[in-house]
BATORFI-428965 format. One record per residue (C-alpha): x, y, z; residue in one letter; chain; residue number from 1. Coordinates in steps of 0.25 Angstrom, whole numbers. Layout:
<pts>
<pt><east>X</east><north>Y</north><up>Z</up><drenfi>A</drenfi><sefi>A</sefi><vexvo>NUM</vexvo></pt>
...
</pts>
This chain:
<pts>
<pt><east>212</east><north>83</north><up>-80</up><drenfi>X</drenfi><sefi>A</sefi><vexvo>1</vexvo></pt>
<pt><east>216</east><north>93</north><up>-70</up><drenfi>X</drenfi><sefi>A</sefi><vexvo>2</vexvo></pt>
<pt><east>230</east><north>93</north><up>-62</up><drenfi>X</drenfi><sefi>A</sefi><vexvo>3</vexvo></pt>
<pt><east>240</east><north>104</north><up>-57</up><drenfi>X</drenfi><sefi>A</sefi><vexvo>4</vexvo></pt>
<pt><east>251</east><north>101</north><up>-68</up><drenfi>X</drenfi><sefi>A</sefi><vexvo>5</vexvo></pt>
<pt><east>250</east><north>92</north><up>-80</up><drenfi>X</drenfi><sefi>A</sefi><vexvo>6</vexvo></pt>
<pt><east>259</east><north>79</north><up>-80</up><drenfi>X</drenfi><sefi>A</sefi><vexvo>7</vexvo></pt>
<pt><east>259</east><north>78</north><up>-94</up><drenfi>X</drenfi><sefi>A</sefi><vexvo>8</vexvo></pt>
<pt><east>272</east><north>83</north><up>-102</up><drenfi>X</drenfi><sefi>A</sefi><vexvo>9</vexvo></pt>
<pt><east>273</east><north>94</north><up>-111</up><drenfi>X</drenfi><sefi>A</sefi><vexvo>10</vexvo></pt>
<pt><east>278</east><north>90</north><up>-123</up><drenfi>X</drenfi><sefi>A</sefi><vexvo>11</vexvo></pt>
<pt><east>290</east><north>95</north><up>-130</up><drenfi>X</drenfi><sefi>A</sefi><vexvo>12</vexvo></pt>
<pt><east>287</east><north>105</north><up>-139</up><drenfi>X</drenfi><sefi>A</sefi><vexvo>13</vexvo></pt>
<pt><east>290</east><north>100</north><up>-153</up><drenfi>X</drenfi><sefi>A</sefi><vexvo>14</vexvo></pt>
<pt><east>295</east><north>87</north><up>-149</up><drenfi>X</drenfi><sefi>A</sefi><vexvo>15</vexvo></pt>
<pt><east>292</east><north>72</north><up>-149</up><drenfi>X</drenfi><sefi>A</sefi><vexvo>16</vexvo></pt>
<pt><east>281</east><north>74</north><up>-138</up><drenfi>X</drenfi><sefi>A</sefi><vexvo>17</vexvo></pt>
<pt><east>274</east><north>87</north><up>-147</up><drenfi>X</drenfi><sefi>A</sefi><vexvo>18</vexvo></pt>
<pt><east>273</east><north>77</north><up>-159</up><drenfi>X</drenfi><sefi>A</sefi><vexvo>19</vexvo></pt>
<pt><east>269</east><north>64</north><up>-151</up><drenfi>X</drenfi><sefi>A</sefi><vexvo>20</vexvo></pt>
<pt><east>258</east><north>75</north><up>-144</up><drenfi>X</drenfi><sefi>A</sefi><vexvo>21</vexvo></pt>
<pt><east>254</east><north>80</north><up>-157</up><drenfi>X</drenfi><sefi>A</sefi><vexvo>22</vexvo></pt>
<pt><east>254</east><north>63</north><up>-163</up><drenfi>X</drenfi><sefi>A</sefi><vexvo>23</vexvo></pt>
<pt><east>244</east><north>60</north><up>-151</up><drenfi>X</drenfi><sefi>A</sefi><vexvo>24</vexvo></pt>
<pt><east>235</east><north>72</north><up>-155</up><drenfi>X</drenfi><sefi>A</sefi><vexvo>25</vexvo></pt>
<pt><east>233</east><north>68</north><up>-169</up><drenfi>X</drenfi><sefi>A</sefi><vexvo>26</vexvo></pt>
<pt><east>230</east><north>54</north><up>-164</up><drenfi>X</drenfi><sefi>A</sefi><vexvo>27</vexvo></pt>
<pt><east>220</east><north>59</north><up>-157</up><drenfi>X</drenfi><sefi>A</sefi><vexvo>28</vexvo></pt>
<pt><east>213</east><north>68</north><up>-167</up><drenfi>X</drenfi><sefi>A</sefi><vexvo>29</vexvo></pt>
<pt><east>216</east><north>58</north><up>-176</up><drenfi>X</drenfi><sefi>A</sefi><vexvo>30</vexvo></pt>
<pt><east>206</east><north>47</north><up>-168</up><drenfi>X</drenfi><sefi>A</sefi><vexvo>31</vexvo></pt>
<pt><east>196</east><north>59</north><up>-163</up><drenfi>X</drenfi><sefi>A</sefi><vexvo>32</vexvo></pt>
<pt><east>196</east><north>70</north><up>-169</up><drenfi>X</drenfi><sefi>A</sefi><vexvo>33</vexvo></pt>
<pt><east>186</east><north>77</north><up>-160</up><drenfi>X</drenfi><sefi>A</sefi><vexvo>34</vexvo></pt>
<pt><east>198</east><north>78</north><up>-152</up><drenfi>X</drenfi><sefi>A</sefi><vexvo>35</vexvo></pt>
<pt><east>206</east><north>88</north><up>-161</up><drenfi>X</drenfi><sefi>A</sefi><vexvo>36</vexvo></pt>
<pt><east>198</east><north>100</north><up>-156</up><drenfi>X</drenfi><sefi>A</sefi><vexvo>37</vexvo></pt>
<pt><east>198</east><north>94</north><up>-140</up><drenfi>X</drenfi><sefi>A</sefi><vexvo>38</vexvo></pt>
<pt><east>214</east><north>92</north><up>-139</up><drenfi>X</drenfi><sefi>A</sefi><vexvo>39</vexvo></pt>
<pt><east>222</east><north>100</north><up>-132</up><drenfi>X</drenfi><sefi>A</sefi><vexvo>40</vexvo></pt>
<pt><east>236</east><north>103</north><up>-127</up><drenfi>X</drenfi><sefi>A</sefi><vexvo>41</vexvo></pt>
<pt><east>237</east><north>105</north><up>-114</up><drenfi>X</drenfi><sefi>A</sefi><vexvo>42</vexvo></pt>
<pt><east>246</east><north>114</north><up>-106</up><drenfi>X</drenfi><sefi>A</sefi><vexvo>43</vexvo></pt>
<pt><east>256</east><north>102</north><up>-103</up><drenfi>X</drenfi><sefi>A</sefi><vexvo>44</vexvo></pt>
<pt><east>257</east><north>98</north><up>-118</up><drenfi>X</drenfi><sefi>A</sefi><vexvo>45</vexvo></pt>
<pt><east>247</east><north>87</north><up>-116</up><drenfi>X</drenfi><sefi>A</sefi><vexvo>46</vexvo></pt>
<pt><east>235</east><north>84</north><up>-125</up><drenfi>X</drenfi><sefi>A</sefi><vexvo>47</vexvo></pt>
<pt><east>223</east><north>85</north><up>-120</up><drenfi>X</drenfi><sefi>A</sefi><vexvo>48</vexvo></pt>
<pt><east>210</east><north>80</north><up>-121</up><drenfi>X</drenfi><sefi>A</sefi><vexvo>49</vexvo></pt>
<pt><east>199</east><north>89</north><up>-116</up><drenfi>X</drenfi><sefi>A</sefi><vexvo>50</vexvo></pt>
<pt><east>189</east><north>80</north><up>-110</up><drenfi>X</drenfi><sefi>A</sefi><vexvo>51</vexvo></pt>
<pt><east>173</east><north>83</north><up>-110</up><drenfi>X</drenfi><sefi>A</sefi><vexvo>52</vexvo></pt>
<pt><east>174</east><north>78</north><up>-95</up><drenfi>X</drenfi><sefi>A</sefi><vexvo>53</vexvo></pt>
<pt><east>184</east><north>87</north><up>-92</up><drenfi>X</drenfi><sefi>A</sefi><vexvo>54</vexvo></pt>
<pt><east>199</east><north>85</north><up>-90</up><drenfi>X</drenfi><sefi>A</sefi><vexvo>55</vexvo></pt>
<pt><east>205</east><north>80</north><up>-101</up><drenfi>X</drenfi><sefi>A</sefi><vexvo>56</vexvo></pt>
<pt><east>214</east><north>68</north><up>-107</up><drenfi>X</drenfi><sefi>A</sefi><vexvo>57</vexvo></pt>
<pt><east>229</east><north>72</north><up>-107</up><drenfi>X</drenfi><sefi>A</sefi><vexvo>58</vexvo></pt>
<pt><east>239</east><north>66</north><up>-116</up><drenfi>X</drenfi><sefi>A</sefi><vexvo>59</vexvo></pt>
<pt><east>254</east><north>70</north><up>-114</up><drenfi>X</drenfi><sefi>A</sefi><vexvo>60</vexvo></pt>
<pt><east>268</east><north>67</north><up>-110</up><drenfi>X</drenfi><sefi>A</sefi><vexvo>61</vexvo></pt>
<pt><east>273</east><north>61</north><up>-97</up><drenfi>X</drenfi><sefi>A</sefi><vexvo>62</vexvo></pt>
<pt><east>285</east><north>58</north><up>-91</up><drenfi>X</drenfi><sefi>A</sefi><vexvo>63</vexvo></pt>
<pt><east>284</east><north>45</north><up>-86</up><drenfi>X</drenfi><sefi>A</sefi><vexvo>64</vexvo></pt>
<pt><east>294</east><north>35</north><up>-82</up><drenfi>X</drenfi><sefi>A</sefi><vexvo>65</vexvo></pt>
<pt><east>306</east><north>43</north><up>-88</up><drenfi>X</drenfi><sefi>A</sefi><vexvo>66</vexvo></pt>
<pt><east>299</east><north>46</north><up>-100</up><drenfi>X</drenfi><sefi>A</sefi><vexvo>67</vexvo></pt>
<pt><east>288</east><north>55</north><up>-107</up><drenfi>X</drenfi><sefi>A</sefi><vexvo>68</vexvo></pt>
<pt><east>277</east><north>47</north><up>-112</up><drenfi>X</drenfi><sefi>A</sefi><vexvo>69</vexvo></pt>
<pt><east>263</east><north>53</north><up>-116</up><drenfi>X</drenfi><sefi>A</sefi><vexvo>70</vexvo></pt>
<pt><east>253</east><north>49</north><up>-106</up><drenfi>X</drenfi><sefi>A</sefi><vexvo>71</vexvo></pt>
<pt><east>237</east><north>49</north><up>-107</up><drenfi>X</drenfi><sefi>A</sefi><vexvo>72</vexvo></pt>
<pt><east>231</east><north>56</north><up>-93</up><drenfi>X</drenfi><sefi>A</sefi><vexvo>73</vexvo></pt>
<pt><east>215</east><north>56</north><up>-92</up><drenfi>X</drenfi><sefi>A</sefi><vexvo>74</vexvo></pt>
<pt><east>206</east><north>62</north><up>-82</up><drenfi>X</drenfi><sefi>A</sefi><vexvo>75</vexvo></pt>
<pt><east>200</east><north>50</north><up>-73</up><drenfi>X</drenfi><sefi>A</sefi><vexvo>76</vexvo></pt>
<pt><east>194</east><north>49</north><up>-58</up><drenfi>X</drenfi><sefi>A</sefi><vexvo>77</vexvo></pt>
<pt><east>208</east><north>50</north><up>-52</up><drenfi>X</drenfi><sefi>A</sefi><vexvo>78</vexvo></pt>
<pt><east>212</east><north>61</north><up>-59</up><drenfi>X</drenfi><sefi>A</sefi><vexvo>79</vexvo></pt>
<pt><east>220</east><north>57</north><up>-70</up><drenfi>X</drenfi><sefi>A</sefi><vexvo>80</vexvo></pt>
<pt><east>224</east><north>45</north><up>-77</up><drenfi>X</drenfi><sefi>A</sefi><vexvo>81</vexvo></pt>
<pt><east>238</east><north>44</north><up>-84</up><drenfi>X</drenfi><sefi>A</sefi><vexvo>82</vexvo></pt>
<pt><east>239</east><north>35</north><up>-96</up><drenfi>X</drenfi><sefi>A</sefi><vexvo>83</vexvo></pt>
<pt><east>253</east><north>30</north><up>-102</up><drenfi>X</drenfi><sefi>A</sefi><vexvo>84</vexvo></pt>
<pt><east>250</east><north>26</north><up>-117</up><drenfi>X</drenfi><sefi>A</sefi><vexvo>85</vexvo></pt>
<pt><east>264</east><north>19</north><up>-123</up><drenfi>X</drenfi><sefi>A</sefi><vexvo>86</vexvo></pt>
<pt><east>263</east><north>27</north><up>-138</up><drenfi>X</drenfi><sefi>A</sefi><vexvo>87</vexvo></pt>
<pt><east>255</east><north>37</north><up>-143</up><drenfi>X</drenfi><sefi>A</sefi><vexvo>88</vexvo></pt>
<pt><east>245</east><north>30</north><up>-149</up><drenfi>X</drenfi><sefi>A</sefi><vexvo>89</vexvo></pt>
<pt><east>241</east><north>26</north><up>-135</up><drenfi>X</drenfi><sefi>A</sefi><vexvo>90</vexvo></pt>
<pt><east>240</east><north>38</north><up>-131</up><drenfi>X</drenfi><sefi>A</sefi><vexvo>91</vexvo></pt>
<pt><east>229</east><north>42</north><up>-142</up><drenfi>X</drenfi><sefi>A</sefi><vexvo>92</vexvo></pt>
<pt><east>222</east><north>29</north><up>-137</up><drenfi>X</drenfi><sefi>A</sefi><vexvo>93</vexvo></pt>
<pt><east>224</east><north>32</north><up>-122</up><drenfi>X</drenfi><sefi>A</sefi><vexvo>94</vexvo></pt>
<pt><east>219</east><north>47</north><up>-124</up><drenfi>X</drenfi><sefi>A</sefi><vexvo>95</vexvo></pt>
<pt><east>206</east><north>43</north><up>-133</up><drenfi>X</drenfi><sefi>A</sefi><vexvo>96</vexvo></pt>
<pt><east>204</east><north>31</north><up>-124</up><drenfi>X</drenfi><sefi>A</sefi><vexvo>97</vexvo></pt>
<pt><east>201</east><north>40</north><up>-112</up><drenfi>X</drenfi><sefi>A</sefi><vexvo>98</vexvo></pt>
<pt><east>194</east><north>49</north><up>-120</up><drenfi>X</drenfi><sefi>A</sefi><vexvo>99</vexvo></pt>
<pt><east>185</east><north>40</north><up>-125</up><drenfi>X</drenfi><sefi>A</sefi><vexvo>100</vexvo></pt>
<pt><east>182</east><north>35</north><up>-109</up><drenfi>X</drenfi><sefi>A</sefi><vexvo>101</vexvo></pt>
<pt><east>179</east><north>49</north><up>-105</up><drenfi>X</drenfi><sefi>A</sefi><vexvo>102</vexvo></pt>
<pt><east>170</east><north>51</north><up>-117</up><drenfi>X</drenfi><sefi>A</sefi><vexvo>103</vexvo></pt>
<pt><east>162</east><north>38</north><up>-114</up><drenfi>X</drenfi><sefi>A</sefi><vexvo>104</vexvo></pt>
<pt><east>160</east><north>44</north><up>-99</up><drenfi>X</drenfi><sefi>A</sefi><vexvo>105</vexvo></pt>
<pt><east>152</east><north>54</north><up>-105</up><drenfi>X</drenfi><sefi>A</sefi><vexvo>106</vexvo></pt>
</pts>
């Protein structure tokens, strides 16, 4: 996914929004564990999920409506869609969801 600036929130450096990070990543590794070598921090904080397709699947934190909240923003036709899981559970599924829907593509 390509753009001037990324909209996704660098997360405080040691605090709740690093461990919540770091909770989504084990998740992740924990249902595939391909992706272990494939994750990736981007510049912004956000994880990120190489995509074979190119562009990727990033998964960080947004302000929205007042508050900061982790959102889910995959490449499509558009240019980007922006997903708004409610805990971060949902954000494992969301991000694995869209993974799976680019993989089926291939």
């Amino acid at each position: 996914m390509s753009s001037s600036g990324s909209i996704l929130a660098h997360p405080a450096s040691g605090g709740t929004a690093h461990t919540e990070r770091e909770t989504i990543r084990a998740l992740l590794v924990e249902r595939r564990p391909d992706l272990e070598r494939r994750l990736m921090v981007g510049p912004s904080g956000a994880l990120l999920i190489p995509l074979p397709t190119g562009g990727s699947i990033e998964i960080g934190r947004m302000r929205r409506r007042g508050t900061a909240r982790w959102v889910v923003v995959t490449p499509s036709a558009d240019g980007a869609a922006l997903r708004e899981p409610t805990s971060l559970g949902a954000v494992v599924r969301t991000a694995l969801g869209a993974l799976r829907e680019v993989e089926a593509q291939r």
